[in-house]
C-alpha positions in Angstrom: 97.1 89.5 124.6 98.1 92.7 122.9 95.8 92.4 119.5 96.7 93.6 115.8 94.5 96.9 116.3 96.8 97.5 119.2 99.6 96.6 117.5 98.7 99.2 114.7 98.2 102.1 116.9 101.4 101.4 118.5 103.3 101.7 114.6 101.3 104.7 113.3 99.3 107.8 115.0 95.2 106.7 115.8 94.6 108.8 113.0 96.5 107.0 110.2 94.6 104.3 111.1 90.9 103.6 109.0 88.2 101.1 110.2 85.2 102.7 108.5 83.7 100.3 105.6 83.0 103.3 103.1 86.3 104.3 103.6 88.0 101.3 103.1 85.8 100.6 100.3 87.9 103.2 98.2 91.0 101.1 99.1 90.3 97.6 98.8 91.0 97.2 94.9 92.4 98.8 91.8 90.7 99.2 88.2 90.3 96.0 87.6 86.7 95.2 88.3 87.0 91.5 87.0 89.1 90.4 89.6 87.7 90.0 93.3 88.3 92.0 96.2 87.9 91.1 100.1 87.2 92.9 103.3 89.8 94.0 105.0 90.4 94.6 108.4 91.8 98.1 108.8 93.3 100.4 106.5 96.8 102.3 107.7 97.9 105.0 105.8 101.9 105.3 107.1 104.0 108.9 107.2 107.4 107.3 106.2 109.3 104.3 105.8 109.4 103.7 109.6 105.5 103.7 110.1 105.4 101.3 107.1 108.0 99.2 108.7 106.3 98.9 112.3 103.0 98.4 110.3 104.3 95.6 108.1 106.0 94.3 111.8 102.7 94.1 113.1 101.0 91.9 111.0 104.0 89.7 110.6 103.6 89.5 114.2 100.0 88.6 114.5 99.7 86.8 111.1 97.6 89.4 109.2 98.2 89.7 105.4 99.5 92.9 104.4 98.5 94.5 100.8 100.2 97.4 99.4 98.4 99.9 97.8 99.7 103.0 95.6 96.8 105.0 93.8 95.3 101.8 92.3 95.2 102.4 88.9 96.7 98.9 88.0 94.4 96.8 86.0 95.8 93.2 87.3 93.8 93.3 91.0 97.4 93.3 92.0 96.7 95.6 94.5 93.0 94.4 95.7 92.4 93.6 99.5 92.3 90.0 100.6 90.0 89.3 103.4 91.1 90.5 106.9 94.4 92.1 105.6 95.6 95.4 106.4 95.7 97.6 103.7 98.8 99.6 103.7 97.9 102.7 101.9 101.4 104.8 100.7 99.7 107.6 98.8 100.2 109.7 101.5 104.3 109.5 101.0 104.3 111.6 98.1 107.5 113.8 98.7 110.4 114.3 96.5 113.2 114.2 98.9 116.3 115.7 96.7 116.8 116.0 92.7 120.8 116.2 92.2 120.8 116.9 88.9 124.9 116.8 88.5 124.2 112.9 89.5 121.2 112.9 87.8 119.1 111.0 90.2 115.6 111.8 92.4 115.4 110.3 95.7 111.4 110.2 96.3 109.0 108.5 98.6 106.8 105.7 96.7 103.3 107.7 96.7 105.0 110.7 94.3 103.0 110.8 90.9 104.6 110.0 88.0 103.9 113.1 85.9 104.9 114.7 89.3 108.2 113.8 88.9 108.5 114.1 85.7 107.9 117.7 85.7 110.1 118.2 88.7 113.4 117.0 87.5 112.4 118.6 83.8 113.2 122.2 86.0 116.8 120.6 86.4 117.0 119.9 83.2 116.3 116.6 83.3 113.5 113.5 82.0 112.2 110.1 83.9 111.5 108.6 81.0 108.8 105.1 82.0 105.8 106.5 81.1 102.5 104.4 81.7 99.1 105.6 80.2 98.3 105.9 84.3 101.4 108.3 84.5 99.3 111.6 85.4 98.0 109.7 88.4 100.0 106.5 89.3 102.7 107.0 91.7 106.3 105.8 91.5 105.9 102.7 94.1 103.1 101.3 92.0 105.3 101.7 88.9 108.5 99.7 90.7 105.7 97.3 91.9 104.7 96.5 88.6 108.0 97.5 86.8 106.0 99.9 84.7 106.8 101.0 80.6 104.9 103.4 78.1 105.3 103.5 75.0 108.8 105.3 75.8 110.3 102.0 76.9 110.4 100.7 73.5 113.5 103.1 73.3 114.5 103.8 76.3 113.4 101.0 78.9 111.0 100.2 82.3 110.9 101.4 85.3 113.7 98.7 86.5 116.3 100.8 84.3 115.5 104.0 86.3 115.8 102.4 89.7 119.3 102.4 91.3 118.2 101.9 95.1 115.3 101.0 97.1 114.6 101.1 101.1 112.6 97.7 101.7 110.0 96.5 103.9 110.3 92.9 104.7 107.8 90.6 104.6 109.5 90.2 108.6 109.2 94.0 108.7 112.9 94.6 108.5 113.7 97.8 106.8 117.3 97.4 104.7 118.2 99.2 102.0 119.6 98.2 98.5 121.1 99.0 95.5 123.6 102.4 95.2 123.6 106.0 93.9 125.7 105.5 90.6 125.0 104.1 87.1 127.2 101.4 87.4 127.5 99.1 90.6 129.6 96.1 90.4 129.7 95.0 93.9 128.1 92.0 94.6 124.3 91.0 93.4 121.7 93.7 91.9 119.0 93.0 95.1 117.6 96.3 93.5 116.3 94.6 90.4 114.7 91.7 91.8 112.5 94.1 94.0 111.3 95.7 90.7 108.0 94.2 89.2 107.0 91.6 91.8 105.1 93.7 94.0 107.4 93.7 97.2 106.4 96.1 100.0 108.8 99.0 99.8 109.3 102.4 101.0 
């Protein structure tokens, strides 16, 4: 019988793959040292959306709670291990993959720093405007996890008003994407929105 540790080295290199306690330690909850935290099993640190789909395929397979983790600087325990989950780390997928600025949209991978992107589409002239006190280290998954604000969204609106598309991990470990590259999009249901603020895996 092929064993979730098996399963993981088969969805990620050996080396993405943490089973030291110290280590995991660091992982296993967010800044919100009220709320409790568990053991988990193994921490997995995925390269792209791909890894994180395998991973995510894994434990579905073998039954083993999966919890997402960006740079944990939530305050909620939203993000804190459970006991014997794998903790699916995605600070590591912190590239910008293409500013258009005629569209005015970023395409970014969900461990890229707030502030990061911020100052990366200001060269194009442009501003991301959600703006969490954790915005010089909380990464843009975290954000659409928790559908982040800032002061700025008293004007200008949350996270959900910035996101037009999303690549999604399943809870199955299916890997579809939703939503569209322009403002407006009339066709059919927004699926983007409902994957805004309640924590879904994504990539």
């Amino acid at each position: 019988m092929v064993s979730i540790l098996d399963g993981l080295k088969a969805a990620v290199p050996e080396n993405r793959i943490f089973l030291d306690d110290d280590v995991m330690a660091a992982y296993a909850r967010d800044q919100a040292a009220w709320a409790p935290a568990g053991r988990p099993l193994a921490l997995v640190k995925p390269e792209d959306a791909e890894q994180v789909r395998a991973v995510v395929a894994a434990c579905a397979e073998h039954r083993v709670p999966v919890v997402t983790r960006g740079a944990g600087t939530g305050l909620s325990g939203g993000a804190n291990a459970v006991d014997g989950c794998v903790l699916l780390a995605l600070d590591g997928m912190d590239r910008i993959l293409e500013i258009d600025a005629d569209e005015q949209l970023a395409v970014v991978q969900p461990g890229v720093i707030n502030d990061h992107l911020r100052a990366a589409v200001a060269e194009h002239g442009l501003w991301y405007p959600p703006d969490p006190a954790s915005s010089p280290w909380s990464t843009i998954g975290g954000n659409v996890a928790t559908n982040a604000g800032g002061v700025c969204c008293v004007k200008y609106g949350v996270t959900r008003d910035y996101v037009l598309g999303l690549r999604v991990v399943t809870a199955a470990g299916d890997l579809v994407s939703v939503g569209r590259r322009t403002r407006k999009g009339v066709a059919g249901y927004d699926l983007t929105a409902l994957f805004v603020g309640p924590r879904a895996p994504s990539a």
